[in-house]
N, C-alpha and C positions, 0 to 999 in steps of 0.2 A: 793903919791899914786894916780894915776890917774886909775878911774876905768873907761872903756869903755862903751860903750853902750849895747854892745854885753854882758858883764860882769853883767853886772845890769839885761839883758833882763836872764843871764842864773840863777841866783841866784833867780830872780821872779818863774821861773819855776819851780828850785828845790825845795822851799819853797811849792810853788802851789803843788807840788807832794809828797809835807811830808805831806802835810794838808792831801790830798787826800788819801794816804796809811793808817794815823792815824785813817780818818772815816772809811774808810772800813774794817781796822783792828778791832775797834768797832763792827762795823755791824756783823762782823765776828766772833766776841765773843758771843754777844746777840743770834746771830742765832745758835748759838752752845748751849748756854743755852736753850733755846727755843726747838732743836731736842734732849737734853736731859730730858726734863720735859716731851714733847712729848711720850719718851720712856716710861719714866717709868709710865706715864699714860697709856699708851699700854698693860704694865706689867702687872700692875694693875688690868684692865677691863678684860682681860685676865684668870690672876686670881680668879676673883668673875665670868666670864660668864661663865669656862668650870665647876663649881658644877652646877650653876644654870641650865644651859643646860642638864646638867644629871638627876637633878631632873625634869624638864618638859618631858624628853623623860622617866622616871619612871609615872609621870603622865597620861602621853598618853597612855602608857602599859593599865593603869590600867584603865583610862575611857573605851577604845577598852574594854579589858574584862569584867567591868561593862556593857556596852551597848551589847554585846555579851549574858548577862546572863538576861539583860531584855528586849531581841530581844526571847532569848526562854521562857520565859513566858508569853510574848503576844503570841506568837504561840501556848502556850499551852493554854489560856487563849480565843482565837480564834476560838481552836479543841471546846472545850469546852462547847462554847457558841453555836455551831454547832450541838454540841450533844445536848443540852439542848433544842433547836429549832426544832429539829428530833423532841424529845422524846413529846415536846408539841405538835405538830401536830399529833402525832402518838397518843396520849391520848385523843385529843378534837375527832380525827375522831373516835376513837373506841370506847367512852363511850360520846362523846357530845351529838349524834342524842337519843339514846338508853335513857337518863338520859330526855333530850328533853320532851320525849315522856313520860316518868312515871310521870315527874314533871305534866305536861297536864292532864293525864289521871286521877291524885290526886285531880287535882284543878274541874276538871269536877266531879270526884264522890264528894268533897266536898260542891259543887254549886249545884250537884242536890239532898244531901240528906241535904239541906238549913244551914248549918255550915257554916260560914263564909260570906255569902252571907249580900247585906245589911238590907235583912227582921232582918235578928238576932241583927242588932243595933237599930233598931226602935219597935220590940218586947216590951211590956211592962214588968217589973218583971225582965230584966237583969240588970246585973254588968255594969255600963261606962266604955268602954274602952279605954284606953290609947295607944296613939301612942307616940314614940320616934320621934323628930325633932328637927335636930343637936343639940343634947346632951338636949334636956329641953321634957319634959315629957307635953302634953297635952291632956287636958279632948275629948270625944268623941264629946260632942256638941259641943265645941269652933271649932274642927276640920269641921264639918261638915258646920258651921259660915262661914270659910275661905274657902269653897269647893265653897261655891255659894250664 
């Protein structure tokens, strides 16, 4: 049996091309593996995203509507405070000046018929009076000490 050169050179080849068909037949399987794992990972995500996704666009409903319901109590919370800002300036002008003036007009009849004036703490024969500061009670002289 003489085998030629040619014979040797074709058998190297076919050999070289089983090898080659066998990897790529491999690769060919793995990669099939692979775009089935693929899948069903797909499946998968799929499955758990289209609840979850329903529940965030339930969620959003419901913030929008939340935010909707205290978009109108600021508003009314707004009016409100609007009214309330009327109604004090509408009060200080119509009873501020008036009130002003009797409060004056008290402290003058009481300064000129000597009540409350400071003759009536230096008077011999009265009560000490006590003044309130911040929350402690003290005597008339101590006060008068801390005056000057």
């Amino acid at each position: 049996m003489n085998v030629s050169g040619g014979e040797v050179a074709g058998i190297l080849v076919a050999v070289f091309w089983a090898i080659l068909v066998s990897f790529l037949a491999v690769v060919l399987v793995r990669l099939a593996q692979v775009l089935k794992a693929t899948t069903k990972l797909v499946a998968d995500v799929t499955e758990q995203a289209v609840p979850l996704l329903a529940d965030a666009s339930t969620t959003v409903r419901s913030a929008r509507t939340q935010l909707d319901r205290v978009d109108a109590i600021a508003s009314d919370v707004q009016e409100v405070t609007s009214n309330a800002s009327a109604l004090s300036s509408t009060v200080a002008s119509t009873f501020g000046g008036p009130l002003v003036k009797v409060a004056a007009f008290g402290y003058g009849v009481r300064k000129a018929l000597g009540k409350g004036g400071a003759n009536a703490q230096d008077a011999p024969g009265t009560t000490s009076r006590r003044t309130v500061i911040v929350g402690r009670t003290v005597p008339a002289a101590r006060r008068r000490k801390q005056k000057g």
